[in-house]
N, C-alpha and C positions, 0 to 999 in steps of 0.2 A: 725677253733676252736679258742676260747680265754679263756684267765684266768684273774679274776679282778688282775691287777697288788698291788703285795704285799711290804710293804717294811720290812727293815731286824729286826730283835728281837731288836738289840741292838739299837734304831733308837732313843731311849731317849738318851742313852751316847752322840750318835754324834752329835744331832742337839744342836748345841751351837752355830753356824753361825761360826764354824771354819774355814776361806775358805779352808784350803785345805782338810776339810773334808764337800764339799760344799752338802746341801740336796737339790734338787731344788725340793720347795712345790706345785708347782702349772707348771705341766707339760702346753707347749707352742704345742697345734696338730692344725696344718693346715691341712692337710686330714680330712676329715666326714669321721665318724667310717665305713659307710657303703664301702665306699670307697678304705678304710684300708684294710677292710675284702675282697673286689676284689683282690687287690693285693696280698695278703696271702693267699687265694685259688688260685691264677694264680700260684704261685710259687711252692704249692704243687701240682699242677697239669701237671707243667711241668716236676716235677720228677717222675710224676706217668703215663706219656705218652709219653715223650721224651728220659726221663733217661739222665744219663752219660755214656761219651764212655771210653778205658784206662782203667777199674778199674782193678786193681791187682786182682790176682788169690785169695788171702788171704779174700779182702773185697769181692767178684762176691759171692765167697764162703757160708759167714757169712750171707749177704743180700737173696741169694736164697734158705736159710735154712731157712728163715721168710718170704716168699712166693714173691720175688721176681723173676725176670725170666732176660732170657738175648734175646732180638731183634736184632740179626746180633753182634754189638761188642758195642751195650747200655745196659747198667743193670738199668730197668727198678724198680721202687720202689711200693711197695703195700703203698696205703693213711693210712692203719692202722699203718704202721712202721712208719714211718714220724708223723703221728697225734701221737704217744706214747712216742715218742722222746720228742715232744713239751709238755705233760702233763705231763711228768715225769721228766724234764730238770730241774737242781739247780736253784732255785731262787734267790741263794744270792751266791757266790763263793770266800772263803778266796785268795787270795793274798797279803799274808805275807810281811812284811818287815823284816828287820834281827833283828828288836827292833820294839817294839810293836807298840810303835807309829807312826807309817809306813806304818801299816796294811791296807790294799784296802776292802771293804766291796761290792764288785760287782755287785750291781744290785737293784733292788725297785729303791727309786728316789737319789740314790748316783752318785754321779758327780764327777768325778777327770780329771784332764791334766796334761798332762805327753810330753815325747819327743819323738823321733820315726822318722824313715827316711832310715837306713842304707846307707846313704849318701857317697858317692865315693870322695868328695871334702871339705875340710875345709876353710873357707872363710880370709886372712891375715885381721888383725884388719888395718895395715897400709897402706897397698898400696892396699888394695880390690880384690888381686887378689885371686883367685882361685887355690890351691895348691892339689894334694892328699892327704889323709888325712892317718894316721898311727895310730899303739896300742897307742902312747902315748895321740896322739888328743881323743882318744875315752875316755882313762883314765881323762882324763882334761876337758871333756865335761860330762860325772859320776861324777866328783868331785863339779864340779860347778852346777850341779841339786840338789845335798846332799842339799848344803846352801841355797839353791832360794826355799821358800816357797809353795809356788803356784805352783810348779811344783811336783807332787806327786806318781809319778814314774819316771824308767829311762829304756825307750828302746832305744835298740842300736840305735845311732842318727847316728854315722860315719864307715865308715869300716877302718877295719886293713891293708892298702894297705902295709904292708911292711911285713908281714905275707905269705908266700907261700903255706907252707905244709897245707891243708883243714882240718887236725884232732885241727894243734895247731891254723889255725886263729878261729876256734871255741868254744876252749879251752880260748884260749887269749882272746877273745872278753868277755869269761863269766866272767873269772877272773878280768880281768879290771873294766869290770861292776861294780861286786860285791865287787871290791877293792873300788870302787871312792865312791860308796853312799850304805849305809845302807836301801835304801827305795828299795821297789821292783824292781827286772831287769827281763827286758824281752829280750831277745836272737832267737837265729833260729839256726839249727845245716841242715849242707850240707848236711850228712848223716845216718841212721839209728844208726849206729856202732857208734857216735859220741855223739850220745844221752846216753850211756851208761856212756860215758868218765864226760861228761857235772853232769849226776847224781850224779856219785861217787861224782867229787867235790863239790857238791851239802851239800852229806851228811857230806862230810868231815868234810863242816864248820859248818854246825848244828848239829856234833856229834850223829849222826846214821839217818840210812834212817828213821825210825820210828819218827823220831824229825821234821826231813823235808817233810815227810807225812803232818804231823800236821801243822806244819808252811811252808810250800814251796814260799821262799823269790826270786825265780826264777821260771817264768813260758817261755815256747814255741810259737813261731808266727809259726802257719805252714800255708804255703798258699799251699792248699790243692786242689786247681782248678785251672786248664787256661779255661778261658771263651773265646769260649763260649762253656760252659758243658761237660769239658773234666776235668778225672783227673791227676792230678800227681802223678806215681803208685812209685817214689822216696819220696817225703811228706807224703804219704800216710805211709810208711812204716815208715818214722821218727815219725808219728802219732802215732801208733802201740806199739813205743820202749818209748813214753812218757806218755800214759797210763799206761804201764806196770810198769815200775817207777814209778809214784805218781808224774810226771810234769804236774801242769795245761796247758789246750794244748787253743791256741788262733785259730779258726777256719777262717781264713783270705780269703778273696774272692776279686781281684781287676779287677773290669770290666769296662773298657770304652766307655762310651757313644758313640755309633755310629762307634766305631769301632770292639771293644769284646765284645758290648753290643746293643742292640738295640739303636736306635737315642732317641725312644721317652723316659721320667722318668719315668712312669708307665712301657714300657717293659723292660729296662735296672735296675730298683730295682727288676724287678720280677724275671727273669731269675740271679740276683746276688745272690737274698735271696736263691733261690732253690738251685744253687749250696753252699751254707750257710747251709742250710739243710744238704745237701750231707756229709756235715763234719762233722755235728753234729750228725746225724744218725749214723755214723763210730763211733762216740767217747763211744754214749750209748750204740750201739751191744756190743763194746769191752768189757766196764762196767758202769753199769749205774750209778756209784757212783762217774766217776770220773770229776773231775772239768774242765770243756771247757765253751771257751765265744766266743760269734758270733761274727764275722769281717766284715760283710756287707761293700764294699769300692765304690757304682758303683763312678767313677769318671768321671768328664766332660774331652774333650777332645775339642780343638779348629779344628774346622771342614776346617779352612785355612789351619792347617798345620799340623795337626795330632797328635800333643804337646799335653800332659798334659796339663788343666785350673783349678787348684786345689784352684786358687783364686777368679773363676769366681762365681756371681750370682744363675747361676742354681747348682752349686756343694750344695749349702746349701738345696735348691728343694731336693737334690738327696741322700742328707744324713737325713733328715725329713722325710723323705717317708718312708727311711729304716726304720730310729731307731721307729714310730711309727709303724711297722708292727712285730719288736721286742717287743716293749710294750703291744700289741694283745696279743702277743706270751708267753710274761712275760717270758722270756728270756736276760741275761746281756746281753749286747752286747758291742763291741766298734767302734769306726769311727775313720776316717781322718779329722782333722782339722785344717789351720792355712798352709796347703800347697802353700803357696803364690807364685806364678811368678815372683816376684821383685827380684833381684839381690843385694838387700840393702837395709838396715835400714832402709826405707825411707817414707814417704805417703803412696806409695803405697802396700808396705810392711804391715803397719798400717793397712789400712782399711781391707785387704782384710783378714787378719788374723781376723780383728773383727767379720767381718761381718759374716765367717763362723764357728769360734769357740764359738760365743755370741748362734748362733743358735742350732749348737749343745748341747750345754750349756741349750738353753731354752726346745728343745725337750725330753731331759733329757737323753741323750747320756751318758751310764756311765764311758766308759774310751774315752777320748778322746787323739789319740797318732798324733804325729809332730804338736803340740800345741805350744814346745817351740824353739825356736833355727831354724829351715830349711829355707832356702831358695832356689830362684830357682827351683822352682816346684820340689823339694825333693833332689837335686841335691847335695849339701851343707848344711855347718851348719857355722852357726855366732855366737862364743860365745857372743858377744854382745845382736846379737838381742834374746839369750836365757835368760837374765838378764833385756832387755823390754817386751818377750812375760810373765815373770815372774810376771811382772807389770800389763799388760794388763789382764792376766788372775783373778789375783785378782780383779782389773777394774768390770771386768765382773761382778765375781760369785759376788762381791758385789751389785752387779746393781739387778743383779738376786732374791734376797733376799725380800721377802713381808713385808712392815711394820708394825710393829703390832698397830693395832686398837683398841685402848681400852677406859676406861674413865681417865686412867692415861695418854696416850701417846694426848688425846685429848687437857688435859692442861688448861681445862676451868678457875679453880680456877688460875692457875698459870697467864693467861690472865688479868684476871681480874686486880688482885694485881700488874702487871707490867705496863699497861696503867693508871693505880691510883699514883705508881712512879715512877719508874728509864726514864719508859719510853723505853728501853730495856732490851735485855734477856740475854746482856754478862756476866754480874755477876749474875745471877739466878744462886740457887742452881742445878738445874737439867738439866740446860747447862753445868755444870762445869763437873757435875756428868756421863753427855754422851759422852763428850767429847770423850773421846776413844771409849768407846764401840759402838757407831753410826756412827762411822764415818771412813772411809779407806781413810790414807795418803800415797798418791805416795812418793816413795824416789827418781824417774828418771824424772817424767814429772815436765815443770817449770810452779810455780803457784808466782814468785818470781814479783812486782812491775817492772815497767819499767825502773825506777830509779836503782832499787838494779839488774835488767839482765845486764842493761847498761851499770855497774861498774863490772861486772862479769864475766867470759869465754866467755860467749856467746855461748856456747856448743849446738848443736840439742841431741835429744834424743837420737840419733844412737851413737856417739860420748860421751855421759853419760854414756849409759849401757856398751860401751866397755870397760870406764874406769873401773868402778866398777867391769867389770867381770876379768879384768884384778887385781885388789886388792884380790879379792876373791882367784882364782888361785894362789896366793904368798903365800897368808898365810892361807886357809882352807885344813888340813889334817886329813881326816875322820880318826876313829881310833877307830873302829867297830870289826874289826877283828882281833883274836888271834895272836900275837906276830909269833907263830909256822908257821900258817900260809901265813902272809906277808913275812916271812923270805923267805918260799917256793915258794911263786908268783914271789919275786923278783931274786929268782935264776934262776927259771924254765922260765919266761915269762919277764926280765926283764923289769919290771916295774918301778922304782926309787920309790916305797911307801916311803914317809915320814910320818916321825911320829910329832904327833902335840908339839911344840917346850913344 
């Protein structure tokens, strides 16, 4: 089944070519429609004949009181639940920021990139090496997404390796998050009982749960499956405690190519999507009103060595496929993008971020997370390179942008009168006049004369954005939340919040 994809009410406020509230006008579908619709019947067909095994007694329960059944230890799905899901699913899903301007509009043709990774390693700007990474990296890596533009959320990028107890590195991660950037955070909680913990603080800061209903400036990553078609009846239950709270819940699926996944794109999107279903279906039995967005993730896998290729060619094949079977679907979704295998700032770092974050971008993927900062096929985060994917990403969504066609932008008269004098367009009124508005100026890449590099640092780009993210980090201290509050974080979670001088 499909729905003409809609976009959201307020679609006149946004489209202003704000990048970091990018619209992209003219979705990029490599799949034929018919095509599309193979794959999105393959995937509800695999749940309506394969099933899931694992399902908790809670969900087996919910699903066979909607005419579902159980085959040996699969809970098998009726196509009418699964099709009802899909027609009844939010088309557009607030994700709040803690200040309005923040706010995520989820879904129609809205585009954002954000960070994303829960990374084990922090990358030294100095010697390159690779360090664990702690609350404060994760604090410092929130902080430095608040100011970078183009980056328009913040999921947890690093973990708290220096955090033991499972209640507080969850607690502390949300904290930190919600301490360093006022734009939405996204989180993941170990356990059921922890999602309770996560809310209160929640509401604490937005001054009653009913405030943070309405604006929820924190939403949940639950990854909700191990592929292939099995669930996690732990997630599933953290699923359960974030509907019941009013946390938008992120329905995440990570399948890899030819090993949790089929080899070929067409079986490895289908069998991701279906388990994508699976968690979507869970979120509408619970309540049909509450906010969850697809995670579709199938991911390439190097067939040598069994490694993640999250930089590789076919990962952008594999995220296209999805997101237009989501677009069928007229369901938000979001993807992996920008998961590079480089170790460093470097070429190849560059391209292979482009190459699959540009595409996402054109497919009309609406959140896309480890966008800014990972390296190492997820391994680590570089603040540097989160201060060039910063760069890049506006690169893109400006690229991405249709020009407008008109008899004004045509220029004939303007033509005319300039080959009659100046004989150029630099002093024209309407060169002067575009100047900003048409135009996206890098602050990191060099467009500098070979004379004026020659006399200059001589800096690569990797070695620029360190700098700068390094500047940022001295002196930007977000200063979002109440006084009462930081007091508390930095007792409870020592954190060092400073306040802006």
């Amino acid at each position: 089944m499909s729905r003409k994809r809609r976009k959201p009410k307020n679609e006149a406020e946004l489209k202003n070519y704000n990048l970091k509230n990018f619209v992209n006008e003219k979705v990029y579908s490599p799949i034929e429609t018919n095509n599309v619709k193979k794959i999105a019947d393959a995937a509800i067909k695999i749940l309506a004949e394969i099933g899931m095994s694992d399902a908790p007694k809670e969900l087996c329960e919910l699903v066979l009181k909607r005419g579902g059944k159980l085959e040996g230890d699969r809970l098998i799905y009726p196509p009418n639940l699964i099709e009802n899901t899909i027609a009844k699913h939010q088309r557009v899903v607030l994700l709040a920021g803690q200040t309005i301007e923040n706010d995520l509009h989820v879904g129609g043709n809205h585009v954002y990139a954000g960070t994303g990774g829960a990374a084990p390693n922090l990358q030294n700007s100095k010697t390159n090496e690779y360090v664990p990474s702690k609350l404060k990296d994760l604090y410092n890596a929130a902080r430095l997404a608040d100011r970078l533009p183009h980056i328009s959320f913040f999921s947890r990028s690093l973990v708290a390796g220096d955090v033991e107890d499972p209640l507080e590195f969850d607690l502390s991660t949300a904290a930190a998050s919600l301490a360093g950037t006022s734009k939405h955070v996204m989180v993941q909680a170990s356990h059921w009982s922890h999602v309770v913990a996560i809310a209160e603080l929640c509401y604490k800061i937005a001054g009653g749960e009913e405030s943070f209903r309405k604006r929820p400036f924190l939403s949940l990553h639950v990854n909700h499956a191990v592929p292939p078609l099995r669930f996690d009846p732990a997630s599933i239950k953290v699923m359960i405690e974030a509907v019941k709270l009013g946390i938008p819940v992120h329905c995440n699926v990570f399948g890899q190519l030819g090993a949790s996944s089929p080899v070929t794109i067409a079986g490895s999107v289908s069998q991701t999507l279906a388990e994508n279903l699976a968690g979507l279906v869970a979120v509408h039995i619970l309540d049909p009103e509450a906010p969850s967005i697809a995670g579709p993730r199938p991911m390439i896998t190097d067939l040598r060595t069994g490694g993640m290729a999250g930089g590789a060619p076919e990962q952008l094949m594999a995220t296209a496929a999805a997101v237009q079977v989501m677009q069928y679907w007229d369901i938000p979704c979001s993807v992996i993008a920008g998961a590079t295998d480089s170790k460093l700032v470097d070429f190849q770092s560059g391209y292979e971020k482009a190459l699959t974050i540009n595409s996402a971008t054109q497919t009309g993927a609406n959140l896309i997370t480890q966008a800014a900062g990972s390296q190492a096929s997820l391994m680590a985060v570089n603040y540097g390179a989160m201060v060039a994917d910063n760069e890049l990403i506006g690169v893109l969504f400006r690229s991405n942008i249709i020009p407008e066609i008109s008899d004004e932008t045509l220029m004939h008269e303007s033509i005319k009168e300039v080959v009659n004098n100046e004989g150029h367009y630099l002093g024209h009124p309407e060169t002067y006049a575009r100047m900003k508005s048409d135009f996206y100026y890098p602050e990191i890449a060099d467009r500098k004369s070979i004379e004026e590099w020659a006399t200059s640092e001589q800096l690569d780009m990797g070695r620029k954005a360190e700098s700068q993210a390094l500047e940022i980090l001295k002196d930007h201290w977000p200063n979002h939340l109440p006084t009462k509050i930081v007091d508390e974080f930095n007792n409870r979670f020592f954190l060092d919040i400073k306040r802006p001088n």
